[in-house]
C-alpha positions as CSV (number, residue, x, y, z in Angstrom):
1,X,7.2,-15.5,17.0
2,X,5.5,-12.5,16.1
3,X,5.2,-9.8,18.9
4,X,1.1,-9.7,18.9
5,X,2.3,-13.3,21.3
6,X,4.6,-11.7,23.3
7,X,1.7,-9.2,24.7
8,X,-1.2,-11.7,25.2
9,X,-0.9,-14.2,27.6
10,X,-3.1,-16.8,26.2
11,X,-2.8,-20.1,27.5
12,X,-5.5,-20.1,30.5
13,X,-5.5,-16.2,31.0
14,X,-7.9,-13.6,30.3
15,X,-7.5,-11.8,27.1
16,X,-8.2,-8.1,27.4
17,X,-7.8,-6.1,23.9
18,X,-7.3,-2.3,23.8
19,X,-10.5,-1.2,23.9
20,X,-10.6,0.6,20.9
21,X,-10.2,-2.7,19.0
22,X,-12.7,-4.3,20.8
23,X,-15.6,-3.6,23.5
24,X,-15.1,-5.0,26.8
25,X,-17.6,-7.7,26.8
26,X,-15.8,-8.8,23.4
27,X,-12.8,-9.0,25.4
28,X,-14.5,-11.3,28.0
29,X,-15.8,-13.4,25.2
30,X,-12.2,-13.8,23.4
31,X,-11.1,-15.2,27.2
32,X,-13.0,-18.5,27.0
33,X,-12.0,-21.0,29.4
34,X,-9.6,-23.2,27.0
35,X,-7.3,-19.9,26.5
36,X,-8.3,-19.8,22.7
37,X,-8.4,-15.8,21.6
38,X,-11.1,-14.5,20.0
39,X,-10.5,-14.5,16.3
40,X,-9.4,-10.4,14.9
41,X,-12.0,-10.0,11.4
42,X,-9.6,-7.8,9.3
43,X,-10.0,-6.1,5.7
44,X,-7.1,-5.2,4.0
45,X,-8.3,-2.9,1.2
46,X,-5.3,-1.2,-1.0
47,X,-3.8,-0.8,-4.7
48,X,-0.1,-2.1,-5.4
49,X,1.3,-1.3,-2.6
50,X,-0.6,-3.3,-0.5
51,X,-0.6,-5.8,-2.6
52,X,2.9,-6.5,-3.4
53,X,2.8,-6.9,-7.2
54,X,6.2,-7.1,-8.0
55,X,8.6,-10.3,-8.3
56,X,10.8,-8.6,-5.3
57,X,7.7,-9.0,-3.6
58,X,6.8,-12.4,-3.4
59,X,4.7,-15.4,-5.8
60,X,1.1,-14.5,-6.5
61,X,-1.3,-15.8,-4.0
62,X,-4.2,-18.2,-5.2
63,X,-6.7,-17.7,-6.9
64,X,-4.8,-15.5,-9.6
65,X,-7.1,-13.0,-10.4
66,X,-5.1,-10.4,-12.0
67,X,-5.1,-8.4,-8.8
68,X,-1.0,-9.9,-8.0
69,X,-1.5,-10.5,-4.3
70,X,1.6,-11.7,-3.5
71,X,2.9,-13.8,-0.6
72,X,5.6,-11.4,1.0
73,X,2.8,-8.1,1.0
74,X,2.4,-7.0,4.6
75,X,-1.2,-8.4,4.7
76,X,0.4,-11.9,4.3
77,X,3.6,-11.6,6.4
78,X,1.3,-10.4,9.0
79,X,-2.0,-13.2,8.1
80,X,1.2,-15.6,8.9
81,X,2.5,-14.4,11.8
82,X,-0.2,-14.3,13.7
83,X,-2.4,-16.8,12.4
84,X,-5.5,-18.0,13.9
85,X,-5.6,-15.0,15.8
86,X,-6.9,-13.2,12.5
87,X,-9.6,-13.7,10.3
88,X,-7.4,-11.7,7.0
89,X,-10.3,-10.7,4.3
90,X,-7.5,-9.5,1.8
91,X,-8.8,-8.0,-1.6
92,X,-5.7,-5.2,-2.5
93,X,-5.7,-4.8,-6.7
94,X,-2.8,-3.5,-8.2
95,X,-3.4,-0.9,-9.7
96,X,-6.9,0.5,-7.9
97,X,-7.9,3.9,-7.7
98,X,-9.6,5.3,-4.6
99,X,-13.4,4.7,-6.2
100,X,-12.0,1.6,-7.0
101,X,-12.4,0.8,-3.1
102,X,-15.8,1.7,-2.6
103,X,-17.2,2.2,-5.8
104,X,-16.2,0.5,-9.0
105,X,-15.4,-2.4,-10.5
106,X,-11.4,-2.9,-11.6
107,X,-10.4,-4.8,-14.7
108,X,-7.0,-5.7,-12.9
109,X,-3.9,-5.6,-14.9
110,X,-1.5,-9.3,-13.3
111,X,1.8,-9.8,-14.1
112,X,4.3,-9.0,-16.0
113,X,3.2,-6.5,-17.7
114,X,3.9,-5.8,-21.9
115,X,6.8,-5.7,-22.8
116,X,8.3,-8.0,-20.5
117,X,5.5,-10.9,-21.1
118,X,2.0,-11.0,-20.6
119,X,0.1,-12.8,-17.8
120,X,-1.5,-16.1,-19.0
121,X,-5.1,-15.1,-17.5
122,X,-4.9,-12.0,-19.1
123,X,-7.0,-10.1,-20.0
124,X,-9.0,-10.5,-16.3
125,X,-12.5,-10.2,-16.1
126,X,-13.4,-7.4,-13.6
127,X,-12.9,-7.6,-9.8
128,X,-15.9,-6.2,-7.5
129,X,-15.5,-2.8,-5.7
130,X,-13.7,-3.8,-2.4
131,X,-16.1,-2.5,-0.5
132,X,-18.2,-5.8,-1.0
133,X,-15.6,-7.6,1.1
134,X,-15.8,-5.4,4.1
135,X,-17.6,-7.2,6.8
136,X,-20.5,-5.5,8.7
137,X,-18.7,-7.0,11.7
138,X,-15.4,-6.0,10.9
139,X,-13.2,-5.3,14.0
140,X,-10.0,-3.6,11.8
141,X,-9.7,-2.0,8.0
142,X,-6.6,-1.1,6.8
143,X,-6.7,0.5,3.3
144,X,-3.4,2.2,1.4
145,X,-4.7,4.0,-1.9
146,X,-4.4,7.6,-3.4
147,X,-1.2,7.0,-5.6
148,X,-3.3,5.5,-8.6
149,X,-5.7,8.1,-8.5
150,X,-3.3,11.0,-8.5
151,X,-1.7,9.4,-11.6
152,X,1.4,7.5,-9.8
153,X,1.6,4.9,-13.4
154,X,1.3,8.1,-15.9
155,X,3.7,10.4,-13.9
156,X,6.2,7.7,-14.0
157,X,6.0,6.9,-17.6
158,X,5.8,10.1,-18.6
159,X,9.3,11.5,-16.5
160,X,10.7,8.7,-18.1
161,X,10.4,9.5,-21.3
162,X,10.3,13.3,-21.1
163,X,13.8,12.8,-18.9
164,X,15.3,10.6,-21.8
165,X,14.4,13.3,-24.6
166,X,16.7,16.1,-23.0
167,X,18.9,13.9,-21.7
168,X,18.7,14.7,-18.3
169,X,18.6,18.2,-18.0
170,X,15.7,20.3,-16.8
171,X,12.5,19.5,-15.5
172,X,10.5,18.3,-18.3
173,X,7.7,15.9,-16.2
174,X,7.4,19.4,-13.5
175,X,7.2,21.5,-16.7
176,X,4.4,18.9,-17.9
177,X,2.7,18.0,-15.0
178,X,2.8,20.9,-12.4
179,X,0.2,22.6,-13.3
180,X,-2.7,19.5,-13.5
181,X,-1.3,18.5,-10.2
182,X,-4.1,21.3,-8.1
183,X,-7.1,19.5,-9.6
184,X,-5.6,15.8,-9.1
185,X,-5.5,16.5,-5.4
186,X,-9.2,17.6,-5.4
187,X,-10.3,15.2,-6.8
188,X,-8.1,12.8,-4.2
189,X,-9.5,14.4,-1.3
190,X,-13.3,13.9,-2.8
191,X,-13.0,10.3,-3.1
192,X,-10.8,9.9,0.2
193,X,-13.8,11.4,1.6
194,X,-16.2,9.2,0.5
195,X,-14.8,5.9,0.6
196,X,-13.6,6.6,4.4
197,X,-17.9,7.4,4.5
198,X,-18.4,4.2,2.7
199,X,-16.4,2.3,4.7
200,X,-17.8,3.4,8.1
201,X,-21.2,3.5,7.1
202,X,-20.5,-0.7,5.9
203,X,-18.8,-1.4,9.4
204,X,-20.1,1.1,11.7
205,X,-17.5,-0.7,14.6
206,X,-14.4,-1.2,13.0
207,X,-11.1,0.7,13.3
208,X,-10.0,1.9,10.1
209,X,-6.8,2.4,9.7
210,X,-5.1,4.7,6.4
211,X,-1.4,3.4,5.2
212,X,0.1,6.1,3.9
213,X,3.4,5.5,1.4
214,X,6.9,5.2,1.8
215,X,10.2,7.4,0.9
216,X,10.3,6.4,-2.9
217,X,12.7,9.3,-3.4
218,X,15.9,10.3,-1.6
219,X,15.9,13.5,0.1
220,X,18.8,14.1,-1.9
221,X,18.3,13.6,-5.5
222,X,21.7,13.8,-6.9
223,X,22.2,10.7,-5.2
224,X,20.5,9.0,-7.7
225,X,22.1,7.7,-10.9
226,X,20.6,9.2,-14.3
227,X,20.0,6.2,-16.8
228,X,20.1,3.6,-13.9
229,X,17.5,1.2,-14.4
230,X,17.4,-0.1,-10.6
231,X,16.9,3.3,-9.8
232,X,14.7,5.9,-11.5
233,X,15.6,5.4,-15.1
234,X,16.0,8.4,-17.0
235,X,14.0,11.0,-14.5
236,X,16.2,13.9,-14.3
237,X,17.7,14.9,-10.9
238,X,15.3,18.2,-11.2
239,X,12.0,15.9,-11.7
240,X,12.9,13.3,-8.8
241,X,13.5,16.4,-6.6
242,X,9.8,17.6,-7.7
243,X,8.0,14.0,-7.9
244,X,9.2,13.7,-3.8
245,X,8.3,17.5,-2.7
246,X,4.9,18.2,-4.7
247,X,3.8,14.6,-5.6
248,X,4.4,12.3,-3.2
249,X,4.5,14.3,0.0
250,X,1.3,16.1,-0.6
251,X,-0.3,13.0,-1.5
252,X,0.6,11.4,1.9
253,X,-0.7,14.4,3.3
254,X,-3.8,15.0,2.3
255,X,-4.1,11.0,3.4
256,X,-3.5,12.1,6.8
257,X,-5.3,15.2,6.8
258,X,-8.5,13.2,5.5
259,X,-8.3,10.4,8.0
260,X,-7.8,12.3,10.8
261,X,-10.7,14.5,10.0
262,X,-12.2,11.4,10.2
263,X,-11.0,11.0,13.6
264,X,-9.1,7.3,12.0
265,X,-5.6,6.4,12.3
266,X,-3.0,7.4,10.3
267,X,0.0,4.3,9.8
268,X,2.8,7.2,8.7
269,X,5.5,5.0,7.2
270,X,7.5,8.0,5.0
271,X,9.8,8.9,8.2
272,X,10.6,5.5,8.7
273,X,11.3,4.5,5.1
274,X,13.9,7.8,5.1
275,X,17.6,6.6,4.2
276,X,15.5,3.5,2.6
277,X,14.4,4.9,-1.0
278,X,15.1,3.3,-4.2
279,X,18.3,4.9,-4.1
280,X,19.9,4.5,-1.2
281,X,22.2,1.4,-0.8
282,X,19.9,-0.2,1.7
283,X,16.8,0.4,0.1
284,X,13.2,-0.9,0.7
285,X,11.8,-0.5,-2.4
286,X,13.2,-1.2,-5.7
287,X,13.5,1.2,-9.2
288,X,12.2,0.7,-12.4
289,X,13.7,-2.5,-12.5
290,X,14.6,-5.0,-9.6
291,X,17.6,-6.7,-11.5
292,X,18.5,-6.4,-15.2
293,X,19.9,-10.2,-15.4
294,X,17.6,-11.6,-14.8
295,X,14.5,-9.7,-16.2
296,X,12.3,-8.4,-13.3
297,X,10.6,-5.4,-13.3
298,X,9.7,-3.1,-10.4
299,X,8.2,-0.1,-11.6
300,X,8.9,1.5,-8.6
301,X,7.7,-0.6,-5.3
302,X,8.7,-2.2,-2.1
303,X,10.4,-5.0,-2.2
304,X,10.6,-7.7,0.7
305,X,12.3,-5.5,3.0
306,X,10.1,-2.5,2.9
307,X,7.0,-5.2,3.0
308,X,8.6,-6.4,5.7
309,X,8.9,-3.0,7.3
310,X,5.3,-2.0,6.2
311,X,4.0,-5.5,8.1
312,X,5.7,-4.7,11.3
313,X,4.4,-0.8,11.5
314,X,0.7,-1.9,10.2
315,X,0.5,-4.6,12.7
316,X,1.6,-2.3,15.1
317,X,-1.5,-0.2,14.7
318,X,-3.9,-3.3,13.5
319,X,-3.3,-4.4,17.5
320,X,-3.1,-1.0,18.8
């Protein structure tokens, strides 16, 4: 039974939601005399992350449309749990960039990705800017993006490669990518801008609520395994180290800084993901691979555990 049960009392007593969620004479409304709750209208807006993606993460949800939805995300663990209780509007894309949310369209990639097959639908025709999904009446909008836009897919490849040419020594992908990382965060911080502007201005009432991302890389580096495909393939220990302090970190931070200018909420998950990263025996998110026999690829994201941990901390804040 999923906690939001344990704090509302519903069978024949009066409902009363925080009221940030929800005004007071909403509240009165969700107490109608049969004990039914009023029903929680909730956009989950996102990239991968969000939308699980990977094998380790669940079966795509229906209708496939290249977006890979899957059924163990945190939108749907939590669409589960509490059931009629929320109205779940969930339209995450792998692979979407922050315009992506209130702006574009997205020719969505599915799953697997070449080499390891090619999704029977492919190619996908292109999915509408979230945006359009968000209801003027929205109570709740969570939204986890930034990692696409800063380049999360071509980082990746590229310390992957660059790591396997010296064999592991140096920092190749910080000598590469260092120095475009400045303008990759301004240009984050623009569109984080906007879409939170876009968002509000489309449901002037709902709470919106940023995800930011979890602890991909240990604080210590050495203790991943050079040439491990679980873990970070061939990323040298130096690039790992760099990826965590001046990739990943700043991008959650700026993602906090922008929201709270915003005066939104913040879902941290990074300090509770720490001891949890790819590398670490009990870890939430899986490598480059999530298991070599059989084939199933990764590429870096949570797997059920961490979208396990991710439903319980967004839920959390979706009820306040």
């Amino acid at each position: 039974m999923p906690r939001f049960l344990s704090r509302l009392a519903v069978a024949g007593t009066a409902v009363a939601l925080t009221a940030g969620l929800i005004t007071p004479s909403a509240a009165q409304a969700a107490a109608e005399p049969s004990g039914r709750v009023r029903t929680l209208a909730w956009a989950a807006l996102g990239d991968s992350y969000t939308a699980g993606f990977v094998e380790a993460a669940g079966a795509e949800t229906e209708p496939r449309d290249g977006c890979a939805r899957t059924t163990g995300s945190y939108p749907e663990l939590i669409r589960r749990g509490l059931g009629p209780l929320v109205e779940l509007r969930n339209v995450s894309c792998s692979g979407a960039t922050v315009k992506d949310v209130y702006q574009t369209k997205e020719a969505p990639p599915g799953r697997p990705l070449p080499p390891l097959g090619t999704n029977p639908g492919a190619p996908f025709p292109p999915v509408p800017s979230q945006i359009d999904a968000v209801s003027p009446s929205a109570d709740v909008i969570t939204v986890e993006i930034g990692g696409n836009t800063l380049g999360f897919a071509e980082i990746l490849k590229g310390c992957i490669e660059l790591g396997a040419a010296v064999l592991g020594q140096g920092t190749p992908c910080k000598d590469k990518f260092d120095a475009s990382l400045p303008d990759r965060f301004d240009q984050l911080r623009g569109d984080f801008d906007q879409m939170l502007g876009a968002l509000h201005a489309k449901a002037p009432s709902a709470r919106l609520l940023a995800v930011g991302y979890p602890h991909l890389v240990p604080e210590d580096a050495t203790r991943c395994t050079y040439g491990d495909l679980e873990q970070f393939a061939t990323f040298t220990t130096g690039d790992l180290a760099w990826a965590r302090t001046a990739v990943l970190e700043p991008l959650n931070a700026i993602i906090a800084q922008r929201t709270a200018a915003r005066g939104d909420t913040f879902v941290d998950l990074y300090p509770s993901t720490t001891g949890h990263s790819v590398c670490d025996q009990d870890h939430w998110l899986d490598g480059v691979l999530t298991s070599i026999i059989p084939l199933r690829y990764a590429l870096v994201h949570p797997n059920a555990k961490g979208q396990a941990h991710a439903a319980a901390l967004v839920e959390d804040a979706v009820l306040n």
